[in-house]
C-alpha positions in Angstrom: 117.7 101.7 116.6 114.9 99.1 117.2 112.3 99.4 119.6 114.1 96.2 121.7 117.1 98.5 121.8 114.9 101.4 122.6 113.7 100.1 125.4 117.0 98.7 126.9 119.3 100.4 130.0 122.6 101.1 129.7 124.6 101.0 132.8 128.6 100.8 133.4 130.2 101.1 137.1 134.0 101.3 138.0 134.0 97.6 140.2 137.7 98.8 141.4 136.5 102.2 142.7 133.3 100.6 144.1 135.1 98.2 146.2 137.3 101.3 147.4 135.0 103.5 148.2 134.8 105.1 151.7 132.3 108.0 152.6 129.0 109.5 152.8 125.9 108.4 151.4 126.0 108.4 147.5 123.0 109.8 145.6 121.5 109.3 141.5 120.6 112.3 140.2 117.9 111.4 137.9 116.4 113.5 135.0 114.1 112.9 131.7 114.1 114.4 128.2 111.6 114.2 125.8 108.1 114.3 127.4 106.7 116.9 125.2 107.7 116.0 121.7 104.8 114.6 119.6 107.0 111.7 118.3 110.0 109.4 119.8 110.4 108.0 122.8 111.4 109.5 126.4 114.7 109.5 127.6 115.4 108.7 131.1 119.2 108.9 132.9 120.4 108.4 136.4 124.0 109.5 137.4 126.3 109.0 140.3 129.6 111.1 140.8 131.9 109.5 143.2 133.5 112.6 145.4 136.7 111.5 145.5 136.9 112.0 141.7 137.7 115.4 140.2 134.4 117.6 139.6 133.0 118.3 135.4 133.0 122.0 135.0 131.0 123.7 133.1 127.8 121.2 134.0 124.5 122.8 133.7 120.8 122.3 132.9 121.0 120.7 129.4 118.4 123.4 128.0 121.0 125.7 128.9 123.8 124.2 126.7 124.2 124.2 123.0 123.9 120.5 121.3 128.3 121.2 121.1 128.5 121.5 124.5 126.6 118.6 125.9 128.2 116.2 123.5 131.2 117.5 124.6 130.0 116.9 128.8 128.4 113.3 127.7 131.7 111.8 127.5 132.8 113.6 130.1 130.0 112.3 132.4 130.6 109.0 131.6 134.3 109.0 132.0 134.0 110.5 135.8 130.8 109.3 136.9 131.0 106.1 139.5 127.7 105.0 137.6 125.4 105.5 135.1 122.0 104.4 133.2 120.3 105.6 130.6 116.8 104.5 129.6 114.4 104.9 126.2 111.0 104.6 127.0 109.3 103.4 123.7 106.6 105.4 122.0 104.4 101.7 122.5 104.7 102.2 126.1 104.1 106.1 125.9 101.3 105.1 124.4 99.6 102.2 126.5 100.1 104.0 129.9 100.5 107.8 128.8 103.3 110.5 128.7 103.4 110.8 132.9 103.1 106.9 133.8 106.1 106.5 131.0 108.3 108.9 132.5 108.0 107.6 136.0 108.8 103.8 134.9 111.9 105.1 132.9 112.7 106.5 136.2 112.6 103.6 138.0 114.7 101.5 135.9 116.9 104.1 135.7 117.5 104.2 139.6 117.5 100.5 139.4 120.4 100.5 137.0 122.5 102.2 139.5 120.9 101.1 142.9 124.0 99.1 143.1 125.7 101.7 144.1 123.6 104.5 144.9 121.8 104.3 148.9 119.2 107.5 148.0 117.9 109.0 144.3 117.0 113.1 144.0 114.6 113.4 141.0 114.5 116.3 139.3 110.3 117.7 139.3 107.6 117.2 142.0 107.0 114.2 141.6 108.9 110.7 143.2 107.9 107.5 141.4 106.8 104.0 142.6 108.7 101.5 143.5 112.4 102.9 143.8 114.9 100.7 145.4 116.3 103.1 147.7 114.9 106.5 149.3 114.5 109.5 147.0 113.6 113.1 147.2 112.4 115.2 144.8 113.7 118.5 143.8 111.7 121.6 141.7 114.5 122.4 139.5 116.9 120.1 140.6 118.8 120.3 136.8 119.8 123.8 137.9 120.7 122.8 141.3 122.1 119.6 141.5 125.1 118.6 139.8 124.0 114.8 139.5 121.0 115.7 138.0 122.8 118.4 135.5 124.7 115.2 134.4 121.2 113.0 134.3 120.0 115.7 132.2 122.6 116.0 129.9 122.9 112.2 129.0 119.3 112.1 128.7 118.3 114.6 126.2 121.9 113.7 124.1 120.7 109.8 124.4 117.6 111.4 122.6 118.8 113.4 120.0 120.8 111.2 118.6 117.9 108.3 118.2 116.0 111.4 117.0 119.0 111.8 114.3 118.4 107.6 113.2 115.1 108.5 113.2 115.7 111.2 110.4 117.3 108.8 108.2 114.4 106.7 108.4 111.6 109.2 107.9 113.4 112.2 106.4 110.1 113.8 105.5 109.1 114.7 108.7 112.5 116.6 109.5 113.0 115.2 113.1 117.1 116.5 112.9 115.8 119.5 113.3 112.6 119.7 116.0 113.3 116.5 117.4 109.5 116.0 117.3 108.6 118.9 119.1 105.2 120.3 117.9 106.9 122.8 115.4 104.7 124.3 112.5 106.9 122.5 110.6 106.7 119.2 112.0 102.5 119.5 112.1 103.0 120.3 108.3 104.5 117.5 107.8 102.0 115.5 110.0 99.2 117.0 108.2 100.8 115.8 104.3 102.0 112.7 105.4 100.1 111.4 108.8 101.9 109.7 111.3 104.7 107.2 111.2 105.3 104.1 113.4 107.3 106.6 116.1 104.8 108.9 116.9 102.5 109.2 119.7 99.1 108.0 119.2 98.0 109.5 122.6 98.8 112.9 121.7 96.1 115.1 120.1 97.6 116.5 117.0 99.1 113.0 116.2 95.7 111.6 116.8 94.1 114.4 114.9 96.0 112.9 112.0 95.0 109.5 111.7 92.5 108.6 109.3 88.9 108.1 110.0 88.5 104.8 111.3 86.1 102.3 109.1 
């Protein structure tokens, strides 16, 4: 996956259970994965359930769920929910505008992706970024609360893995199947034999702490 594709939204909506639609105010759940790791980007989804459709079971915060399980709830979310979006942040951008300022612009376009539905956003954290198109809230915990944002969280951080999988084949020295470019001792083994490669984050300290010296 390229960084153009990276970087790109994906969004599908039911137009036939849009135009339907009769009831109370519809809210995005919105979650991130992937602000931590030392390499990769970070992966933004909003969600909307319709209520007329039949509820998921068994959704939950995705740190809660084994890597089975919330491949098994991805499809499931996107089969039941009224809309979708899931956005890749690029390490490029992570880098330019840092970790924080990333994560709230995937936000954004991720509420923008469904704002064609959705009249309010709930974002999981303390924090409620610039420029939504609708109202929004933010909730401390919301992926433990909030079913939407369960669902945000799971597409999110499966919408990650798996570019974290292509990244493997790509760069199967540093062993990102398994850590996902979390800060393991492996993974700052690997950092320290081979430096960085093009996907990881320059603005991080033990990525930068890797570079050689400049001239």
């Amino acid at each position: 996956m390229n960084a153009r594709a990276a970087a790109s939204s994906l969004a599908l909506f039911d137009d036939g259970l849009l135009a339907a639609r009769q009831g109370p105010r519809l809210t995005a759940g919105v979650d991130e994965a992937g602000r931590g790791p030392l390499a990769g980007p970070v992966a933004v989804a909003a969600v909307v359930f319709d209520p007329q459709r039949p509820r998921i079971n068994g959704l939950d915060d995705s740190k809660a769920l084994s890597a089975a399980r919330r491949e098994q709830l991805y499809d499931r979310i996107l089969e039941r929910a009224l809309a979708h979006c899931i956005v890749l942040v690029p390490v490029a951008e992570i880098d330019g505008i840092n970790i924080f300022q990333a994560t709230m612009q995937g936000m954004r376009r991720a509420v923008e992706g469904v704002a064609h539905v959705a009249r309010f956003a709930r974002i999981d954290g303390n924090k409620i970024p610039k420029g939504l198109p609708c109202p929004a809230e933010a909730l401390v915990g919301g992926d433990a609360i909030d079913r939407a944002i369960m669902a945000a969280s799971i597409l999110a951080k499966v919408s990650r893995d798996r570019y974290m999988q292509e990244l493997h084949q790509r760069h199967p020295e540093y062993g990102f199947d398994q850590h996902k470019g979390y800060g393991t001792p492996a993974h700052l083994a690997a950092l320290r034999a081979h430096g960085p490669c093009p996907e990881h984050r320059r603005s991080f300290a033990p990525v930068r702490d890797c570079l050689p010296p400049s001239p």
